[in-house]
SEKOL-480568 format. One record per residue (C-alpha): residue number from 1; x, y, z. Coordinates in Angstrom, 2 decimals. Example, Ala and Ser with C-alpha at 12.3 -4.5 7.8 and 13.67 -1.06 7.14 Angstrom:
VOMAR   resi         X         Y         Z
VOMAR      1     12.30     -4.50      7.80
VOMAR      2     13.67     -1.06      7.14
//
This chain:
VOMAR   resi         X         Y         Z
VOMAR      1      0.00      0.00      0.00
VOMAR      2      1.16      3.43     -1.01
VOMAR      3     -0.53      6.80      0.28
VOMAR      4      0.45     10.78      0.38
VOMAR      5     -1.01     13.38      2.77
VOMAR      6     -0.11     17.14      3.50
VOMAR      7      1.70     16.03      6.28
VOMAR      8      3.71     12.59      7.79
VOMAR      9      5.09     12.38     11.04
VOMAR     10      7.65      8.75     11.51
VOMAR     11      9.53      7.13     13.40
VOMAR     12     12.52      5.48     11.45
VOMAR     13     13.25      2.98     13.98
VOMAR     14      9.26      1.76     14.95
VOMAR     15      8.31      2.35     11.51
VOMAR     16      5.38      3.88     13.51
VOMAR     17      3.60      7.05     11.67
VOMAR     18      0.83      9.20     11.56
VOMAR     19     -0.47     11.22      8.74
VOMAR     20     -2.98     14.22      8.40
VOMAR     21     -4.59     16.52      5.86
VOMAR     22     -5.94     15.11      2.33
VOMAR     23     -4.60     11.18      3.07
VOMAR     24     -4.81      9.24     -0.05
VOMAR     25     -3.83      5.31      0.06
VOMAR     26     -4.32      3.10     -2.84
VOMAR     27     -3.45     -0.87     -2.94
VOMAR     28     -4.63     -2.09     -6.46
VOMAR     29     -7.64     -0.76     -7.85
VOMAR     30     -8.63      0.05     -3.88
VOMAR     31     -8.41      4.01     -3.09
VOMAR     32     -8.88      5.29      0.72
VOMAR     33     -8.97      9.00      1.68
VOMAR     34     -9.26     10.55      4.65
VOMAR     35     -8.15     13.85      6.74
VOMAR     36     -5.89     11.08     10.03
VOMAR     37     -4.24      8.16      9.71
VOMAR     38     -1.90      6.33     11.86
VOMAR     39      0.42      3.03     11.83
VOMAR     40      1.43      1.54     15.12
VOMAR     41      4.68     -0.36     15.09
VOMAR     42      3.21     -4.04     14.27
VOMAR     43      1.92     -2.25     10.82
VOMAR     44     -2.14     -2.34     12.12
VOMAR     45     -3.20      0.96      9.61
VOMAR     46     -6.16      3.33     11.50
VOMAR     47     -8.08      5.48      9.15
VOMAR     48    -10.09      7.35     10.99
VOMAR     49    -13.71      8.42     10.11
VOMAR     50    -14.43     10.24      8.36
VOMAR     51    -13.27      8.03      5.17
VOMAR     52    -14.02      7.64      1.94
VOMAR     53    -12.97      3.99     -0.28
VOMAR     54    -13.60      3.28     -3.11
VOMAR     55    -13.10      1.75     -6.95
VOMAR     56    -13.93      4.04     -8.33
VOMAR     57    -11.65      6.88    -10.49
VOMAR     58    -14.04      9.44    -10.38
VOMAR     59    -13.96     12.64     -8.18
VOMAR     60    -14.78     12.80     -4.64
VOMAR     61    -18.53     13.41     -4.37
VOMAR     62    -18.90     11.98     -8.15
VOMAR     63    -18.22      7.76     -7.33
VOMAR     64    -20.18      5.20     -8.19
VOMAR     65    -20.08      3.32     -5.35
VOMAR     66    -17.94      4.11     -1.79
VOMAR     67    -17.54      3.12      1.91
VOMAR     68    -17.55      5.72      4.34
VOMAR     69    -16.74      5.10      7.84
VOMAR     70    -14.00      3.93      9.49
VOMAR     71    -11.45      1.32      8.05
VOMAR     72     -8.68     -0.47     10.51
VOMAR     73     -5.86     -2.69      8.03
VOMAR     74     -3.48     -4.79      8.67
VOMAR     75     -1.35     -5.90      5.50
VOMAR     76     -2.18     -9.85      5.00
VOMAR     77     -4.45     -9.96      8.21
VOMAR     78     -7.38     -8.28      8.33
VOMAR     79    -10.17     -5.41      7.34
VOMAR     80    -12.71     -3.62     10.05
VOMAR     81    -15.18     -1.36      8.99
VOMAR     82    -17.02      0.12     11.83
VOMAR     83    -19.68      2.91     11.56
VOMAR     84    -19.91      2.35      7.74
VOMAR     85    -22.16      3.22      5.16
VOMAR     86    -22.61      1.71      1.72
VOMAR     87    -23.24      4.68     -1.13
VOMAR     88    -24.16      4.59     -4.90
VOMAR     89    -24.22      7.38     -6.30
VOMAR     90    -23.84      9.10     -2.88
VOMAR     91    -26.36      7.83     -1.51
VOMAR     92    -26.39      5.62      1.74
VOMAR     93    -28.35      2.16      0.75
VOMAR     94    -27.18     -0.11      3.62
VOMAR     95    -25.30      0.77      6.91
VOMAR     96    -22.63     -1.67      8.74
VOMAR     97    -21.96     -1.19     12.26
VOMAR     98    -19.03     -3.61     12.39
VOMAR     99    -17.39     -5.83      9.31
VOMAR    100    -14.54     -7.77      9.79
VOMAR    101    -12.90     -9.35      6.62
VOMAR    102     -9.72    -11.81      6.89
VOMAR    103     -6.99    -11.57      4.58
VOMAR    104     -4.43    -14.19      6.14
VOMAR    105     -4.17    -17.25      4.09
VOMAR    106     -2.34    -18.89      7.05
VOMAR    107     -5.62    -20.39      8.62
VOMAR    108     -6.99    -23.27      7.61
VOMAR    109    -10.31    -24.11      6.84
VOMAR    110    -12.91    -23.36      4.47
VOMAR    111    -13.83    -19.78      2.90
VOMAR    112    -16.17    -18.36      0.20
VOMAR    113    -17.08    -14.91     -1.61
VOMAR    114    -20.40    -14.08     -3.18
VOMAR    115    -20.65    -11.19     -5.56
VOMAR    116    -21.84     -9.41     -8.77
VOMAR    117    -20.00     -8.09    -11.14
VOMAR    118    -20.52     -6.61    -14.96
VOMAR    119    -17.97     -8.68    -16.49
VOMAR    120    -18.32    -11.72    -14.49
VOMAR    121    -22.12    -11.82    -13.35
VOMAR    122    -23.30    -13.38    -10.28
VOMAR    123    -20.29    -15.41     -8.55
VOMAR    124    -19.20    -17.97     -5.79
VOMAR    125    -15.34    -17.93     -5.07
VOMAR    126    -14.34    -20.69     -2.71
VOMAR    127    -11.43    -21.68     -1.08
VOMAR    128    -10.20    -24.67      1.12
VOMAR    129     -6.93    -23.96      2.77
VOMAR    130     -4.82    -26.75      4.70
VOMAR    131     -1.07    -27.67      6.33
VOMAR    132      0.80    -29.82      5.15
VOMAR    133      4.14    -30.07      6.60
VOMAR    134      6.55    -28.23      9.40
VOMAR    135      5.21    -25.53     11.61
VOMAR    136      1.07    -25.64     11.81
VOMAR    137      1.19    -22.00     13.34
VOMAR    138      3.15    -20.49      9.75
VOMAR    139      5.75    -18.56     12.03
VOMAR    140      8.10    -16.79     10.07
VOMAR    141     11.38    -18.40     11.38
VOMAR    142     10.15    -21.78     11.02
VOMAR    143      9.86    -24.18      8.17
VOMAR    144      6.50    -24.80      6.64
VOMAR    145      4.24    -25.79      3.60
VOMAR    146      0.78    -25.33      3.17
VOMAR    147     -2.21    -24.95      0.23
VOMAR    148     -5.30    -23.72     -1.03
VOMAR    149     -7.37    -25.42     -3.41
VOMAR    150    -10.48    -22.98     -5.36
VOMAR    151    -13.36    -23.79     -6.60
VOMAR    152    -14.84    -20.94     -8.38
VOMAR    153    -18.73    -20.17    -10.32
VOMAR    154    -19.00    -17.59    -12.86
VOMAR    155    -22.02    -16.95    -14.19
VOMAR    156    -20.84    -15.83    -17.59
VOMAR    157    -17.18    -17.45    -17.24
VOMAR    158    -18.31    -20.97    -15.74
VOMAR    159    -16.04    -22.88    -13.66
VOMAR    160    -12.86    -22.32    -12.64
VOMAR    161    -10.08    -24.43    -10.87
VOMAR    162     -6.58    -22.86     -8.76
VOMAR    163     -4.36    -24.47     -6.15
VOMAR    164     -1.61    -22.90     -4.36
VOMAR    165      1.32    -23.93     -2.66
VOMAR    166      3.28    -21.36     -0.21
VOMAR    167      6.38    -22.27      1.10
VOMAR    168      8.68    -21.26      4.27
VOMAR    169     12.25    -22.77      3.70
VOMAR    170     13.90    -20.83      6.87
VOMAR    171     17.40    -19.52      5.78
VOMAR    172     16.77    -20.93      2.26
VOMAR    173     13.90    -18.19      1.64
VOMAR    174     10.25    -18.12      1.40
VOMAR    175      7.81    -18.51     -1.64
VOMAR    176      4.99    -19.71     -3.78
VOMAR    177      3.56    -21.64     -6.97
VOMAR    178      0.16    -20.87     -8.16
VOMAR    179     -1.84    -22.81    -10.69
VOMAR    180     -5.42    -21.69    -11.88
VOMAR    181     -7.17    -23.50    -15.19
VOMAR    182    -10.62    -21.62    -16.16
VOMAR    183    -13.35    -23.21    -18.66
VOMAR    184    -14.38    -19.85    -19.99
VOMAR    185    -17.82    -20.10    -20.99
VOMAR    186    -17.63    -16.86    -22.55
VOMAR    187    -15.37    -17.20    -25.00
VOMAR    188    -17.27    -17.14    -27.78
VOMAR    189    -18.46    -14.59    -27.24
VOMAR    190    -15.47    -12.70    -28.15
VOMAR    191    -15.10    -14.49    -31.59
VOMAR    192    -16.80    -15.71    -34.01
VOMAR    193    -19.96    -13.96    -35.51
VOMAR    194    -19.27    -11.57    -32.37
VOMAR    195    -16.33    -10.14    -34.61
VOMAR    196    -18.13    -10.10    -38.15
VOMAR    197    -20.69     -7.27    -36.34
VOMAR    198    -17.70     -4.92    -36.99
VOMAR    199    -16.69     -3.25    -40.33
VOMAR    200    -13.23     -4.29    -39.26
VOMAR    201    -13.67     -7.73    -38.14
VOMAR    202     -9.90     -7.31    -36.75
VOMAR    203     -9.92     -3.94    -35.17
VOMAR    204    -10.90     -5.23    -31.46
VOMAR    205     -7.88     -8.08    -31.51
VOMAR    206     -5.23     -5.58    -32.40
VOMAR    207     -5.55     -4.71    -28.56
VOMAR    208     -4.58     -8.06    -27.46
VOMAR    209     -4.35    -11.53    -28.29
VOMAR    210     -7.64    -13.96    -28.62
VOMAR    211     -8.51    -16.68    -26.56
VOMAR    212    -10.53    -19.79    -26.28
VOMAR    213    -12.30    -21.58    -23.77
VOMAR    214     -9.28    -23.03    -22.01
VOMAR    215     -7.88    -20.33    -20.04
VOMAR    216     -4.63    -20.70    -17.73
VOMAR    217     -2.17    -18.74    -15.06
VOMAR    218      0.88    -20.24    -13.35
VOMAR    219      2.77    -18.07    -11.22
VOMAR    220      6.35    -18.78     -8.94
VOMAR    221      8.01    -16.59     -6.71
VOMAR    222     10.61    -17.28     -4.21
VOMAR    223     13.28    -14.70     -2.21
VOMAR    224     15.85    -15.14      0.46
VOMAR    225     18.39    -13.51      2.05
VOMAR    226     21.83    -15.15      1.95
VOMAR    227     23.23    -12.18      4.60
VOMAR    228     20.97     -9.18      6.45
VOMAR    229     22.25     -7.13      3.47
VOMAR    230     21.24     -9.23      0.46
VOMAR    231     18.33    -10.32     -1.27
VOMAR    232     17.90    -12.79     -4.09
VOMAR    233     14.45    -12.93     -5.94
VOMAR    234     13.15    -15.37     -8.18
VOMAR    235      9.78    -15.45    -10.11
VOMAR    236      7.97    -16.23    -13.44
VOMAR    237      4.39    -15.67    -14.91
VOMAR    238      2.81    -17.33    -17.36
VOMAR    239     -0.41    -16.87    -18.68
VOMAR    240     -2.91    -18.03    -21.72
VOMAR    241     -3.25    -14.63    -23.42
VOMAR    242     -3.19    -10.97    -22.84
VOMAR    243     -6.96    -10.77    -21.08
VOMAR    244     -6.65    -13.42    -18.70
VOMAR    245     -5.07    -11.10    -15.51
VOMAR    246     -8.33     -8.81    -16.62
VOMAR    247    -10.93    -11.26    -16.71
VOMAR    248     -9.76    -13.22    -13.60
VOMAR    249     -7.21    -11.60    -11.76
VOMAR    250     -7.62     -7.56    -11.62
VOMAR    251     -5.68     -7.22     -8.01
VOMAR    252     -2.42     -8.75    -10.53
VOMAR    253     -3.41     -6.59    -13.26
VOMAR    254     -3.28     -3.10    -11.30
VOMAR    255     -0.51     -4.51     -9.13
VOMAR    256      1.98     -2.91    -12.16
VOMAR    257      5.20     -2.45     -9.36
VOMAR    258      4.79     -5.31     -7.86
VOMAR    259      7.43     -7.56     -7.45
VOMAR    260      6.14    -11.09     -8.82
VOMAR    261      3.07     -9.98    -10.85
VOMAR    262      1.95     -7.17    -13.14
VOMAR    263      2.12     -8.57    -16.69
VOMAR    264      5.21    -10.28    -17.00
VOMAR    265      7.96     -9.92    -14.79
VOMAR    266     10.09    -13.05    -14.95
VOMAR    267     13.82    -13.04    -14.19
VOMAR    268     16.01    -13.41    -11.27
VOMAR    269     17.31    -10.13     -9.42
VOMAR    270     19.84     -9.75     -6.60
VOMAR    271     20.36     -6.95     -4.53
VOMAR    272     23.02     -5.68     -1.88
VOMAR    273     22.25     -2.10      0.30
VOMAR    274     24.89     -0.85      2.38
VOMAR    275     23.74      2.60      4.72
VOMAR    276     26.19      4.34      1.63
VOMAR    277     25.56      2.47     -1.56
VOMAR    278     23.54     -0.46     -2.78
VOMAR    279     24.50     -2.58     -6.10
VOMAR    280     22.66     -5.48     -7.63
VOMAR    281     22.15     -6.95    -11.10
VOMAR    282     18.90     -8.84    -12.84
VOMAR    283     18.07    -11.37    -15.71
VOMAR    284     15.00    -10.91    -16.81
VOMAR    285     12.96    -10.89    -19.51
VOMAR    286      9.16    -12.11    -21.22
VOMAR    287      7.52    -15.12    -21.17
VOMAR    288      4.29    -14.18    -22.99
VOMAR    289      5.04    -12.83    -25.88
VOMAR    290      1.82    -10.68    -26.15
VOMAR    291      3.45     -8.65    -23.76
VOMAR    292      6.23     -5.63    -24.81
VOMAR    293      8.96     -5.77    -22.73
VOMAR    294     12.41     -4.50    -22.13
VOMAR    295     15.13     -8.21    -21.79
VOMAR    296     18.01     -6.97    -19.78
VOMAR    297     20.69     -9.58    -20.55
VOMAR    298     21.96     -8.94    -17.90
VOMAR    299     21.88     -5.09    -16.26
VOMAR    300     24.12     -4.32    -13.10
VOMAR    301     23.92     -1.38    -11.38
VOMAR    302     25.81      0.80     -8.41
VOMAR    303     23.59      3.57     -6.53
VOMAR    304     25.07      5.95     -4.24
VOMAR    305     23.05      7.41     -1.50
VOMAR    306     23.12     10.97     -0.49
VOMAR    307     26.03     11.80      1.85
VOMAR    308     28.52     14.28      2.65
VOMAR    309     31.24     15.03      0.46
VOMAR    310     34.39     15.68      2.29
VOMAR    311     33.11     17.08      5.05
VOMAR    312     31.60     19.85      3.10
VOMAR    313     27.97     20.87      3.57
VOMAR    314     27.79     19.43     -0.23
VOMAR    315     25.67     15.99     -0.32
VOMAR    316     26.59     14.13     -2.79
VOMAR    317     24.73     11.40     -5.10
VOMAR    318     25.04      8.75     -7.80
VOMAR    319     23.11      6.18    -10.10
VOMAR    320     24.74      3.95    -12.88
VOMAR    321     23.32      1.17    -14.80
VOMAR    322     25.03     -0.88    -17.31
VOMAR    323     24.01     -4.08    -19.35
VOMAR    324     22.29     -5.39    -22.45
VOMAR    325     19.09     -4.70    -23.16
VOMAR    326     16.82     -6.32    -25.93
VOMAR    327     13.58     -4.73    -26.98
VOMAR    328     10.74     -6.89    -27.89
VOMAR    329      7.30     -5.78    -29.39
VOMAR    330      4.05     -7.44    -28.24
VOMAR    331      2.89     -9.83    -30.72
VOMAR    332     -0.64    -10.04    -31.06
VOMAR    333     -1.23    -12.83    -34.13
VOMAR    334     -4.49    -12.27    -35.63
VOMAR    335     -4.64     -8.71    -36.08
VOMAR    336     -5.28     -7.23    -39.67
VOMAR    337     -1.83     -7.78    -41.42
VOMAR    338     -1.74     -4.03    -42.51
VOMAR    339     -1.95     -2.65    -39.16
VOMAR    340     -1.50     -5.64    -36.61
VOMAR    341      0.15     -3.31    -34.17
VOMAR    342     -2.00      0.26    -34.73
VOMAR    343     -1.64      0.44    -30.61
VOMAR    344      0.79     -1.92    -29.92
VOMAR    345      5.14     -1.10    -31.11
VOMAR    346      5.36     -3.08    -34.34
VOMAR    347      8.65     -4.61    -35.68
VOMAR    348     10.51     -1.63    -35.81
VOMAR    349     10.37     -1.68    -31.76
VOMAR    350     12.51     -4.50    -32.02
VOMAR    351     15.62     -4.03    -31.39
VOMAR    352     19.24     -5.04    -29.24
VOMAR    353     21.78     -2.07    -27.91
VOMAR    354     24.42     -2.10    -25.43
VOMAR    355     23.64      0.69    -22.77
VOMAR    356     25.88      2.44    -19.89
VOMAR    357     24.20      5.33    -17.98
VOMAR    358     25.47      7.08    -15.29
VOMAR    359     24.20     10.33    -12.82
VOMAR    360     25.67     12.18    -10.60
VOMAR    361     24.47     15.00     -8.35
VOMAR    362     25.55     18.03     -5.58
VOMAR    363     23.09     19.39     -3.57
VOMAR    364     24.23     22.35     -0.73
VOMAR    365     21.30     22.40      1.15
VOMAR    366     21.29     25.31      3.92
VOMAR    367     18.48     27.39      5.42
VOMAR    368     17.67     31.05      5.53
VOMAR    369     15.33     33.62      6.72
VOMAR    370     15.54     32.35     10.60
VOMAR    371     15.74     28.75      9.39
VOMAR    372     12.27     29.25      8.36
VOMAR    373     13.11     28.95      4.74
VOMAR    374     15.15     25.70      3.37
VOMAR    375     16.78     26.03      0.29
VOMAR    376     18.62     23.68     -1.77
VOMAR    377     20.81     24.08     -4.72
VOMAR    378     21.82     21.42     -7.30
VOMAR    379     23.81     20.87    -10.02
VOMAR    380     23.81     17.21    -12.04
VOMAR    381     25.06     15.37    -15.12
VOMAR    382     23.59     12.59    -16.78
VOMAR    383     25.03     10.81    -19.30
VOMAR    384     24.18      7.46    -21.57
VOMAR    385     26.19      5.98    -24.25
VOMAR    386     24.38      3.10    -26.34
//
């Protein structure tokens, strides 16, 4: 979860805050905003009523649909709502005096989500979670493995089947595999005599790529940390065709900067952060070629963080990146041959290069006016030779 506000008070040791004036957090397609907010040191987040979430992208006072109240969150736990109402359009339909909502996939047992939606219709998502070896209680020094098999009802998409496997290894890292095989009911709905309706019968696929009734995701991640200042992660995504995180998986769809999911984001990236400087390198590139991407074959890079330079007041900064990059256009198949790629880099976006880049920066930061005023002067250079 990210969020701004006018002002953030924190503790750097806690990692305790609180935050007032305009507060905007967003975690996928979910947007709070509120005037307080705190985090205590365990990570519980307190949003305090009055508060406004929220799917919607329209203006405050303009949504769809929103939650007002007050909303209590804590990261892979747990949701309250207390004191909330339910608004379309504005206007309160149902009121909730207290909601609580797990989001822990330690505990076992069995769960289930009803629901509406345009694109899917009426739905049943189920889920049976269970241990399977080490540590029943999932602590995070110990060893464990546990899973989740889903059942899931779609009224337009039919049935769908997942199961996932997460891991504890102790000092060899942490991870998980997920599998999920839908029967989409609707796909013909998207080809077919659905397409000859336009004048272009090809216009709609040069968006993406088509698909049929078997649908598909499988997903790995795994990280550890060799010492307290390195981190190794691993992960891969692979996935039918360029709809499927839409259709069945929007909280990986909006989830663009996260680190296993968001398209494709498969490679293996190692990091090492020292208080002055951090370096790490990656190997990554596509799996699903419906997706552009960016191979870096490899790229290794040195950061420097703002310090001193000296002893002068002068702080001093640095970013460099060097590697191999190759450049790789979606490829969407069945779009019309004359202008398969009208919003999508054609052929000519593919393309190798060697690349070094490199930035450095002073700043003399010093204040003025009764150190009311802070002001602080830079100077930089950038350079990149390909």
């Amino acid at each position: 979860m990210t969020f701004t506000a006018d002002r953030i008070a924190a503790d750097s040791v806690t990692r305790a805050l609180a935050a007032t004036g305009h507060v905007v957090a967003a975690s996928g397609p979910m947007t709070v905003r509120g005037e307080y907010m705190t985090r205590d040191a365990d990570g519980t987040m307190l949003f305090h009523d009055p508060v406004c979430a929220t799917t919607c992208t329209n203006e405050v006072g303009h949504t769809h649909w929103n939650v007002s109240g007050e909303v209590e969150y804590k990261d892979r736990e747990y949701v309250i709502l207390r004191n909330a109402w339910l608004r379309f359009y504005e206007i309160p339909v149902f009121w909730l005096p207290y909601l609580y909502y797990p989001l822990s996939s330690s505990d076992c047992g069995f769960s289930w989500m009803p629901g509406y939606t345009g694109r899917w219709g009426a739905y049943l998502l189920t889920k049976y979670s269970y241990h399977l070896l080490g540590d029943p209680e999932h602590g995070a020094d110990t060893s464990w493995l546990r899973g989740a098999t889903r059942f899931d009802l779609r009224y337009r998409q039919g049935i769908a089947l997942g199961e996932d496997l997460d891991w504890n290894l102790g000092d060899f890292g942490r991870g998980g595999l997920s599998v999920y095989y839908a029967w989409d009911a609707s796909a013909d709905d998207f080809s077919g005599e659905y397409l000859r309706d336009y004048a272009d019968p090809y216009y709609s696929l040069n968006w993406g790529t088509p698909f049929e009734r078997n649908r598909y995701s499988i997903g790995f991640n795994h990280q550890l940390e060799p010492t307290e200042r390195d981190t190794v992660r691993m992960a891969a995504t692979i996935l039918s065709d360029s709809y499927f995180l839409s259709d069945f998986n929007r909280t990986a769809m909006f989830n663009w900067k996260g680190p296993w999911m968001g398209g494709d984001n498969s490679g293996v990236f190692w990091e090492h952060v020292e208080n002055a400087f951090a370096v790490g390198a990656e190997v990554s590139g596509r799996l699903n070629d419906f997706y552009a991407m960016t191979d870096r074959l490899p790229e290794l890079y040195i950061d420097v963080n703002p310090q001193p330079l000296f002893g002068l007041p002068i702080n001093y900064e640095s970013g460099n990146r060097i590697g191999y990059l190759s450049r790789n256009p979606a490829k969407l198949g069945v779009g019309n041959p004359y202008s398969a790629y009208t919003f999508n880099p054609g052929p000519w976006a593919s393309y190798e290069a060697f690349r070094l880049d490199t930035y450095h920066r002073l700043a003399a930061p010093f204040r003025t006016a009764c150190d009311m005023l802070s002001v602080v002067p830079r100077v930089g250079y950038r350079g990149t030779y390909w």
